[in-house]
C-alpha positions in Angstrom: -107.8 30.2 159.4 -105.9 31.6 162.5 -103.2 33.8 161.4 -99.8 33.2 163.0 -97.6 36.5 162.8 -93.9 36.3 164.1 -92.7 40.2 165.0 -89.0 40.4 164.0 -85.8 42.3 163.8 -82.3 42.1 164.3 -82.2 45.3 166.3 -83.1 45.8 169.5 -85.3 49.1 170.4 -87.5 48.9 167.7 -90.8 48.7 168.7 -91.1 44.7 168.7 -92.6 44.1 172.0 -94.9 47.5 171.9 -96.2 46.4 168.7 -96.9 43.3 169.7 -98.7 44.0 172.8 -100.5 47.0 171.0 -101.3 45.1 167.7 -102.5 42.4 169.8 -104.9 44.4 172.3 -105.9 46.3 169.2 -107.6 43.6 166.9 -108.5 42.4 170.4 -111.0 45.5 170.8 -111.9 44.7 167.0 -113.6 41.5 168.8 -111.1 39.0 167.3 -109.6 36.2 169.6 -105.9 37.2 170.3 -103.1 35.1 171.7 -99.5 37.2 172.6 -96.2 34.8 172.8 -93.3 36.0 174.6 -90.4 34.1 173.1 -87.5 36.3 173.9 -85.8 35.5 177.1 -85.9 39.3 178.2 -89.4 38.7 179.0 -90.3 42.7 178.1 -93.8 41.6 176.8 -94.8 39.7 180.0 -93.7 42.2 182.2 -94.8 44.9 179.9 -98.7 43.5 180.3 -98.0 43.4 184.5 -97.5 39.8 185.0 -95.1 38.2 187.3 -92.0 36.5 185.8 -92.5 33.5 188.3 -95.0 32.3 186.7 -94.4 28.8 184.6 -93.3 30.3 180.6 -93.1 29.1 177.7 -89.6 28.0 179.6 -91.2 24.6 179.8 -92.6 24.1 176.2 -88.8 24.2 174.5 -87.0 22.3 177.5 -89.8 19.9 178.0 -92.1 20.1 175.2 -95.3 20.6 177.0 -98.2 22.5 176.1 -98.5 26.2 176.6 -98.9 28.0 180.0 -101.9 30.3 179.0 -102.6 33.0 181.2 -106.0 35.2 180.2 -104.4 39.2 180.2 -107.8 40.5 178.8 -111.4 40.1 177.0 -110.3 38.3 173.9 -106.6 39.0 174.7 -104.3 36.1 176.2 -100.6 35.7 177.0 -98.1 33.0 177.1 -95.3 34.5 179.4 -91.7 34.2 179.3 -88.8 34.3 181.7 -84.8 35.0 181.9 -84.2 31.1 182.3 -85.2 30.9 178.3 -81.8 32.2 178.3 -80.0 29.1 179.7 -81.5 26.3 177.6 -80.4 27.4 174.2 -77.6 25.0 173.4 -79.9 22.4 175.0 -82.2 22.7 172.4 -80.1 22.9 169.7 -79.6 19.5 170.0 -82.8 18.4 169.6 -84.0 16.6 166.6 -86.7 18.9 165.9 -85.0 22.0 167.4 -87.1 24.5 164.7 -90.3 23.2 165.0 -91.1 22.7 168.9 -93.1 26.2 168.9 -94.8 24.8 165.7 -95.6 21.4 167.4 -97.4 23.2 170.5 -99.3 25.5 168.3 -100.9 22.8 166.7 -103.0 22.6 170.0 -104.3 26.1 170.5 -104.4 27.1 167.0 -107.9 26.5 166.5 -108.9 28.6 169.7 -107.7 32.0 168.4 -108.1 34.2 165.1 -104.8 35.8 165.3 -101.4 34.5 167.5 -98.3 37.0 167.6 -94.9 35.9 168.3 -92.7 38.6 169.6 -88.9 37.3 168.9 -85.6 38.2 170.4 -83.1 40.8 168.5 -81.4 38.2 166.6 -81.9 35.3 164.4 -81.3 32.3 166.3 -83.3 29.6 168.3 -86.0 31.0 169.0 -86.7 33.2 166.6 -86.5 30.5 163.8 -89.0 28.8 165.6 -91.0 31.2 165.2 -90.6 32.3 161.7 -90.9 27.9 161.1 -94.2 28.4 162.7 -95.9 31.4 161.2 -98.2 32.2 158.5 -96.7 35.6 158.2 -94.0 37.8 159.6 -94.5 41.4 160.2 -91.0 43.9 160.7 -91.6 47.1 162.8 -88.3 49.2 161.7 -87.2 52.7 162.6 -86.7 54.7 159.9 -82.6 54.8 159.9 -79.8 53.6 157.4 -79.7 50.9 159.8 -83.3 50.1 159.7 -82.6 49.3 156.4 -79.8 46.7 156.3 -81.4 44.9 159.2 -85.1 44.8 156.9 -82.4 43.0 154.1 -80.9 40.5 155.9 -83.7 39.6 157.7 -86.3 39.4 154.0 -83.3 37.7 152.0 -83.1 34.9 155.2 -86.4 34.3 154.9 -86.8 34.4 151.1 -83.3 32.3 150.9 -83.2 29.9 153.4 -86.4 29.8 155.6 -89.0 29.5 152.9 -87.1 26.6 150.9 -86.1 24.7 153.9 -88.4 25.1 156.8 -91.6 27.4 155.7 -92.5 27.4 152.7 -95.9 29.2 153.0 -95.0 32.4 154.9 -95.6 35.8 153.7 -94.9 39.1 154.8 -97.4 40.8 156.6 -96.0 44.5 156.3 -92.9 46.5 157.2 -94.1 48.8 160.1 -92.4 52.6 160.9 -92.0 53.3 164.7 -90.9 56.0 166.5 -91.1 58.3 163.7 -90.1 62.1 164.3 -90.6 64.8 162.3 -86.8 65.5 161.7 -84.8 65.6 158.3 -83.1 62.6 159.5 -86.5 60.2 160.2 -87.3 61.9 156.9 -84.5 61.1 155.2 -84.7 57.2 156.7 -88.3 57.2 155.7 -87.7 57.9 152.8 -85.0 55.2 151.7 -87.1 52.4 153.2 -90.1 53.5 151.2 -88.1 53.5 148.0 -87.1 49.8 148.2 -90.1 48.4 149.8 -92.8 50.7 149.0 -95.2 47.9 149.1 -94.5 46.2 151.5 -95.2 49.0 154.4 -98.1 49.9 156.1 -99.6 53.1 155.6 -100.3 53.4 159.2 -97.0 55.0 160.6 -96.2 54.7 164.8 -94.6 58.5 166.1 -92.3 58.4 168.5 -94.4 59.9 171.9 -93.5 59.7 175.6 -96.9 57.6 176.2 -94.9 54.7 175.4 -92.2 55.3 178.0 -95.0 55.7 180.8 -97.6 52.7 179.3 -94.3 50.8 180.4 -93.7 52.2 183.4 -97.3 51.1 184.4 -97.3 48.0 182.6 -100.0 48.6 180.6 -101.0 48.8 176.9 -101.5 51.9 175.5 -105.3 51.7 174.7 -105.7 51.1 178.9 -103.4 54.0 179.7 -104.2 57.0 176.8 -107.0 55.2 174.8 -107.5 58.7 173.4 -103.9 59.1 172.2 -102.1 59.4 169.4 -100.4 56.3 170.0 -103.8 54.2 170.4 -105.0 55.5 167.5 -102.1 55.0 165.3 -102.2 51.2 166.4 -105.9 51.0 165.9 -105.0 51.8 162.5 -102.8 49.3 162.2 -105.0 46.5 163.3 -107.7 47.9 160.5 -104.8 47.4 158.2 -103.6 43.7 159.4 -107.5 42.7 159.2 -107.5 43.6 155.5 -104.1 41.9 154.9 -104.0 38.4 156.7 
């Protein structure tokens, strides 16, 4: 059964879109079949895996409900790109009928192809990120570890729990609470701490430190197993995909 995994948080600068691309390329190199979705309008993942933002998006699946533009990014690894028009067609779709489930709808027709599809959502809860969480199996929450970390983690689990589950999604389950950009400093510490004592089992064990390879993967537009595959960085993700094949 594919595994559908939205990546979500109400902050932005948390590590969605690395995670996403990184996660992805990882169980990629683990020989499964990968699909990456752009759904935020800031288009950070297409542009973080080099692809021009001219290209036809995923644009065209909410306004016209078409099938997805699938562009092949890698061995096993493929992308559906975004683009800053997503941006203008919001209200537009919130009159629509079936305004949560048009992500869900075009799914239905790649599904099969792929083990595992990741969704990385926009820093808020609205259109397009319902759509995804209405369309996954599971939901995965990279988080840094700060106070604030921890009040977006609530509201976003007491949505889903509250609202999501009993009205649109009844079957998904959290993947895993994910630690980025962690720095040995008595604040991360402190922030590390707190998370772990109110979701202890809920987060991964493998734990993303903060590291400039990051900054320059981006800069390249690459993922960071084809710019430092001996890393830290890679390493720590490869651990995570070990992890998510275990889980899902």
């Amino acid at each position: 059964m594919t595994k559908i995994i939205a990546v979500l948080n109400l902050k932005g600068g948390v590590g969605k879109t690395t995670t996403t691309i990184n996660l992805g390329k990882a169980l990629s190199l683990q020989g499964k079949k990968v699909l990456l979705i752009d759904n935020d309008p800031q288009a950070n993942l297409t542009y973080g895996l080099g692809v021009d933002l001219n290209e036809q998006n995923i644009y065209s699946v909410y306004k016209e409900e078409t099938g997805f533009p699938i562009i092949q990014s890698d061995e096993n690894l493929s992308l559906v790109p975004s683009g800053l028009e997503l941006a203008t067609i919001e209200s537009d779709i919130d009159k629509k009928i079936n305004r949560y489930e048009i992500l869900k709808g075009a799914l239905k027709e790649v599904e099969p192809e792929y083990d595992f599809i990741l969704i990385d959502c926009p820093p808020s809860i609205g259109i397009f990120s319902i759509n995804a969480i209405a369309a996954s199996t599971h939901y995965l929450l990279p988080t840094q570890p700060a106070q604030f970390g921890l009040i977006g983690l609530e509201e976003i689990i007491k949505l889903i729990n509250n609202q999501v589950k009993r009205l649109l999604n009844p079957n998904i389950e959290p993947l895993g609470i994910l630690i980025t950009m962690f720095q040995n400093t008595n604040a991360t510490e402190v922030g590390y701490e707190e998370i772990k004592n109110k979701y202890d089992t809920l987060m991964f064990d493998a734990v993303i430190r903060y590291t400039t390879k990051f900054r320059e993967a981006e800069i390249v537009r690459e993922d960071i197993f084809s710019h430092a595959p001996q890393s830290g960085a890679a390493k720590e993700y490869m651990a995570l995909a070990k992890e998510v094949l275990k889980k899902a």
